[in-house]
C-alpha positions as CSV (number, residue, x, y, z in Angstrom):
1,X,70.8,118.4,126.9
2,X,68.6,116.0,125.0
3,X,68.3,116.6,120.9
4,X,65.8,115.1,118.7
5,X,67.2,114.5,115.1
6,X,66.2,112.5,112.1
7,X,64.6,112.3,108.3
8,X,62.4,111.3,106.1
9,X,63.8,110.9,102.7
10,X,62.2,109.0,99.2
11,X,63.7,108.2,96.4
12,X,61.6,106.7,93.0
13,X,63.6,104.1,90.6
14,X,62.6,102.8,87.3
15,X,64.6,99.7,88.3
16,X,65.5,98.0,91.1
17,X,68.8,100.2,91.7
18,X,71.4,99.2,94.2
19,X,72.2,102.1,96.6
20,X,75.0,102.7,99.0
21,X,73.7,105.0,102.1
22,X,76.0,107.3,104.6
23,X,72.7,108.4,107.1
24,X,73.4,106.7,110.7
25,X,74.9,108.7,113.5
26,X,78.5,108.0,113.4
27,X,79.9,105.4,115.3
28,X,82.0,108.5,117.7
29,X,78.3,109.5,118.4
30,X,76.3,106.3,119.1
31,X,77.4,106.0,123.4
32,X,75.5,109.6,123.5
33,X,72.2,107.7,122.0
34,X,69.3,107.9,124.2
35,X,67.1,105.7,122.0
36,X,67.4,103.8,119.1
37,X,68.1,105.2,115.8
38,X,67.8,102.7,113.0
39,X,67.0,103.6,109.7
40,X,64.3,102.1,108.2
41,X,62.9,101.5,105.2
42,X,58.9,100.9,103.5
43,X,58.6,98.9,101.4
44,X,61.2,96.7,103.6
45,X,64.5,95.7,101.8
46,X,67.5,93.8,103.3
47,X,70.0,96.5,104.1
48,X,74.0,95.1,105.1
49,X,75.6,97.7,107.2
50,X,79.7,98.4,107.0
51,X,82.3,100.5,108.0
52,X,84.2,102.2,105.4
53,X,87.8,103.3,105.4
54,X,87.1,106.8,106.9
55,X,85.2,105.5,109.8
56,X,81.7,106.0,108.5
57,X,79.0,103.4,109.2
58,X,77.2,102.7,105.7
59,X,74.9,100.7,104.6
60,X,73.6,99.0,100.8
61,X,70.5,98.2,99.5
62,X,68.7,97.0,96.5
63,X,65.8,100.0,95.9
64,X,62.7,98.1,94.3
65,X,61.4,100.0,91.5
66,X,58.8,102.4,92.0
67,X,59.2,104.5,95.4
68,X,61.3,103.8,98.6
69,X,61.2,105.7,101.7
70,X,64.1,106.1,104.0
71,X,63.9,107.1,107.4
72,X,64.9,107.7,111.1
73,X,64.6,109.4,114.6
74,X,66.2,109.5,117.9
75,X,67.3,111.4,121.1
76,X,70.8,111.6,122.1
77,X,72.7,113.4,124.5
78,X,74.4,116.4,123.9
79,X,76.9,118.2,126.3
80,X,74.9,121.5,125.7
81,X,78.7,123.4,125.4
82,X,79.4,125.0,121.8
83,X,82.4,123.9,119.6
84,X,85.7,123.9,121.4
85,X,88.0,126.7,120.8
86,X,92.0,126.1,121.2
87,X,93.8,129.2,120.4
88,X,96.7,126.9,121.7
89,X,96.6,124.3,119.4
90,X,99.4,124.1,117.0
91,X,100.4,123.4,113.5
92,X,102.4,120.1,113.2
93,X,105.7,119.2,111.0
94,X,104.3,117.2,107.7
95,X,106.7,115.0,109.2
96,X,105.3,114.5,112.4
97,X,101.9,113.6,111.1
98,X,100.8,110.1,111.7
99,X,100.5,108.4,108.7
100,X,96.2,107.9,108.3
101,X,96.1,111.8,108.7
102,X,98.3,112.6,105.4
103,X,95.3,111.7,102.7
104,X,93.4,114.9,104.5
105,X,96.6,116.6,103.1
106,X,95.8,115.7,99.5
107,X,93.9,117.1,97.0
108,X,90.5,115.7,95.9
109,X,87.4,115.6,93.7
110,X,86.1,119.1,95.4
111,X,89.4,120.7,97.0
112,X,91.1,121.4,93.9
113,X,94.2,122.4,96.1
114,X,96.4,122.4,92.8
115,X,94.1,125.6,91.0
116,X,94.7,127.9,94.8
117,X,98.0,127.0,96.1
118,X,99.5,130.4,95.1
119,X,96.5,132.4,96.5
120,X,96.7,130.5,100.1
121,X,100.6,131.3,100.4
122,X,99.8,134.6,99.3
123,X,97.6,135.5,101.7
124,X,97.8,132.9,104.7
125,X,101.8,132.4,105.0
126,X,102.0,135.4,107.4
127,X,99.4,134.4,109.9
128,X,100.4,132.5,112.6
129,X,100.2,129.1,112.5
130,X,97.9,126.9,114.3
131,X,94.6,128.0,115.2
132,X,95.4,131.6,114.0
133,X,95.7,130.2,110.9
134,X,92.7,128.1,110.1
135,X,90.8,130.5,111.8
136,X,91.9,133.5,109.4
137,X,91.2,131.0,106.9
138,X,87.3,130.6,108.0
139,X,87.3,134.7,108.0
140,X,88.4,134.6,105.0
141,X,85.6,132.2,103.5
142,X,82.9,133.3,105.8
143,X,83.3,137.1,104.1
144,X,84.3,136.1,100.6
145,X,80.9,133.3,100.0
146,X,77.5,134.8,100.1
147,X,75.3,132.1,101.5
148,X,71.9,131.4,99.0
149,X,70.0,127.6,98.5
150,X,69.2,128.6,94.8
151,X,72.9,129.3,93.7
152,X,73.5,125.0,95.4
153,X,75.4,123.3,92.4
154,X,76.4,119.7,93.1
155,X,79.1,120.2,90.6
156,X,80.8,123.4,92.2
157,X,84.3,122.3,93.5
158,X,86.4,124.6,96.3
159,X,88.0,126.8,93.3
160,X,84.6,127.2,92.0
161,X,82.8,128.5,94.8
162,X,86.2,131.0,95.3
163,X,85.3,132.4,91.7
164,X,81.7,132.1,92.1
165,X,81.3,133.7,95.7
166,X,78.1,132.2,96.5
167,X,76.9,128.8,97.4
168,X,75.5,126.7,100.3
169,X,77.3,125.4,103.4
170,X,79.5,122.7,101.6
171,X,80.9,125.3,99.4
172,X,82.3,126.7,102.4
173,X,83.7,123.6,103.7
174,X,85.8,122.1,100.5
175,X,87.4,126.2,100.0
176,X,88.2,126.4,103.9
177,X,89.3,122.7,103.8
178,X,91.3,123.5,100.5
179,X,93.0,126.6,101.7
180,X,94.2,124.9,105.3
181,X,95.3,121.8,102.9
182,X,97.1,124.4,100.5
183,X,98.4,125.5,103.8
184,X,100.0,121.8,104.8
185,X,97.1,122.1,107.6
186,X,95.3,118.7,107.1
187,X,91.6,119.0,107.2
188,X,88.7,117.1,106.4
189,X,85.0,117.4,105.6
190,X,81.8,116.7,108.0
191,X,78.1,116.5,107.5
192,X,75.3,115.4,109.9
193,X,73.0,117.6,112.3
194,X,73.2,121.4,113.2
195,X,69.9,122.6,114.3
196,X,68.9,126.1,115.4
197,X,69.9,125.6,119.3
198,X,71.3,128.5,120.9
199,X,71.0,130.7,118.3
200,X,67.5,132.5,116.7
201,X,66.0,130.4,114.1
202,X,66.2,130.8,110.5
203,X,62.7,130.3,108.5
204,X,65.0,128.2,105.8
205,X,63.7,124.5,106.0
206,X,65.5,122.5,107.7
207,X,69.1,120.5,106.3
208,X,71.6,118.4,106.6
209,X,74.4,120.6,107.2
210,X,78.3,120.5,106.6
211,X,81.8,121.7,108.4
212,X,84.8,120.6,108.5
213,X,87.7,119.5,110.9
214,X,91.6,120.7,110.8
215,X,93.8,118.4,112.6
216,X,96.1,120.6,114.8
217,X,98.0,119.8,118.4
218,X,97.1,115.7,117.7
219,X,93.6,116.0,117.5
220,X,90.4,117.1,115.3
221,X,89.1,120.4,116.0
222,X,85.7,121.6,114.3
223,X,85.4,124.4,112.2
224,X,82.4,126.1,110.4
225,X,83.5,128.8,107.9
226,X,79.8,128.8,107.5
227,X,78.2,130.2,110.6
228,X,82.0,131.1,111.5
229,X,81.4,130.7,115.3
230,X,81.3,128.0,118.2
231,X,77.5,126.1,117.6
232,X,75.8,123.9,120.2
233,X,74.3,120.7,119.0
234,X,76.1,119.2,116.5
235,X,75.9,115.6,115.6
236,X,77.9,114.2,113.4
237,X,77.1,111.7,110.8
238,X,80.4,111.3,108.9
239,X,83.7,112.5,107.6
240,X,86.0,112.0,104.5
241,X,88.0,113.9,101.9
242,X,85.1,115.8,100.5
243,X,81.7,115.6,100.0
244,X,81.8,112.6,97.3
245,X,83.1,110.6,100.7
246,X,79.8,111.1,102.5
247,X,77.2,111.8,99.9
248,X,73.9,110.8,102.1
249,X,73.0,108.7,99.1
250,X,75.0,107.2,96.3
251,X,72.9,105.2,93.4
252,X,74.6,102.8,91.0
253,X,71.5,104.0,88.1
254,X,68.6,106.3,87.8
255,X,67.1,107.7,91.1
256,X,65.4,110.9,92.2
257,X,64.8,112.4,95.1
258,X,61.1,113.0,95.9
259,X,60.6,113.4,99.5
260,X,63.5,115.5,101.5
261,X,62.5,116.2,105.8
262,X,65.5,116.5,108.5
263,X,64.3,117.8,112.0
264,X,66.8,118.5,114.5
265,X,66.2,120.6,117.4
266,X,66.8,120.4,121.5
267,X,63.9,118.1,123.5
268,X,62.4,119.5,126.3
C-alpha cells in the first residue's frame, strides 16, 4: 500500500528567530520512502539537520522576519496490516531493562507520574501484567477522556487531562503513558501520520496525530488510547518522553503559527 503524507505549515516573526524543527519521517521510516521527502522552506534559509538523543532527525533554522513557510510531501510504503497485537508480550523485571529504556520509566514535563501513582496501583495492580495491563490501561483512558479540538490546552499535563476528562489525542497519550510508567511499564510518546485509512472518515481537518509505545517482551509495541484499536497507516515522525521531546516546532522568541495543512491518506 502506497500513502501520501505531508504539510504545509507558516509561521510569522518579528525577528529573525532561530527555530529547532522535529517534521521529517523518522529515520525507522525512511527505507519505506517511495520518493523524496525533504522539507523545504520559501523564502530559503540554511537548515543543519541532526539526530537527537531519542533518535529523532531534527533540524535548525534561522526564520527571517516576516513570514516563513515550511513544507513537505511524499509516498512511502506501507505494509497495509494494522498495529500489531501481542497478547503474549510480557512485563519485564525493572531489573532486566536495558539501561536506554529506564528514562521512559521516569516522570516528566507532561506525565506527572508522582500526582497518580496511588490511583494506577489502585486500580491497575490486579490486571495481569503485560499486554493485559497496558491494554486495561488504554480502556481506561479511552472511556474516562471525552475527545473535543476546542477543550486542546498546550499546558494540560497527564494529571490534568485525568481531572479534566476532555482533551485531544496527546491528552490521551501522556495519561496512558503515565499510568503504564506508574505501573513500572516503560512507555514513551509518538506523533507523526494517522490518516483515515481503513476506517470511515471524520469531517475534522486533518492533524498530526499522537500515541504512544509500551516497551513489553524486548520490544516497542504501539498503543492508541485514542482510537483504542489496531489502525492501518501509521507513520511515525518521532518519539521521546512527552510531547516537549517532539514538539513539531520549538522557537527560541516570538512566533505564530499562521498557516497549518497535513494531508495523509492511502494513493491509488
Amino acid at each position: 500500500m502506497k500513502v501520501r503524507a505531508g504539510f504545509t505549515l507558516a509561521y510569522q516573526c518579528p525577528q529573525p528567530t532561530q527555530m529547532l524543527l522535529v517534521l521529517d519521517v523518522h529515520p525507522s521510516r525512511r527505507p519505506d520512502l517511495l520518493t523524496d521527502a525533504t522539507v523545504h522552506f520559501d523564502p530559503p534559509v540554511e537548515a543543519r539537520g541532526y539526530i537527537d538523543g531519542f533518535g529523532n532527525a531534527c533540524t535548525r533554522i534561522t526564520a527571517p522576519a516576516g513570514t516563513i513557510q515550511i513544507s513537505s510531501e511524499f509516498l512511502i510504503h506501507d505494509s497495509g496490516r494494522p498495529d500489531v497485537v501481542a497478547w503474549d508480550a510480557l512485563q519485564h523485571d525493572i531489573k532486566d531493562l536495558p539501561d536506554d529504556v529506564l528514562v521512559f520509566l521516569l516522570g516528566s514535563r507532561y506525565c506527572d507520574t508522582d500526582r497518580l501513582g496511588d490511583f494506577a496501583w489502585a486500580n491497575f495492580s490486579n490486571t495481569p501484567p503485560g499486554w493485559a495491563r497496558v491494554q486495561a490501561i488504554c480502556d481506561f483512558v479511552h472511556s474516562h477522556i471525552a475527545f473535543n479540538y476546542q477543550n486542546a490546552d498546550a499546558l494540560r499535563t497527564a494529571y490534568g487531562g485525568f481531572t479534566d476528562r476532555t482533551g485531544v489525542c496527546r491528552d490521551f497519550a501522556h495519561l496512558a503513558i503515565t499510568l503504564c510508567r506508574c505501573m513500572n511499564i516503560p512507555a514513551r510518546y509518538c506523533t507523526g501520520y494517522l490518516g483515515d485509512i481503513g476506517v470511515p472518515p471524520v469531517p475534522d481537518p486533518m492533524d498530526f496525530s499522537a500515541w504512544f509505545q509500551a516497551y513489553l517482551g524486548g520490544n516497542w509495541y504501539t498503543f492508541d488510547a485514542r482510537h483504542n484499536k489496531p489502525r492501518i497507516g501509521r507513520i511515525l515522525m518521532a518519539t521521546g518522553r512527552d510531547a516537549t521531546d517532539v514538539a513539531l516546532s520549538t522557537s527560541f522568541g516570538q512566533s505564530q503559527l499562521v498557516r497549518f495543512e497535513v494531508v495523509t491518506d492511502e494513493a491509488t
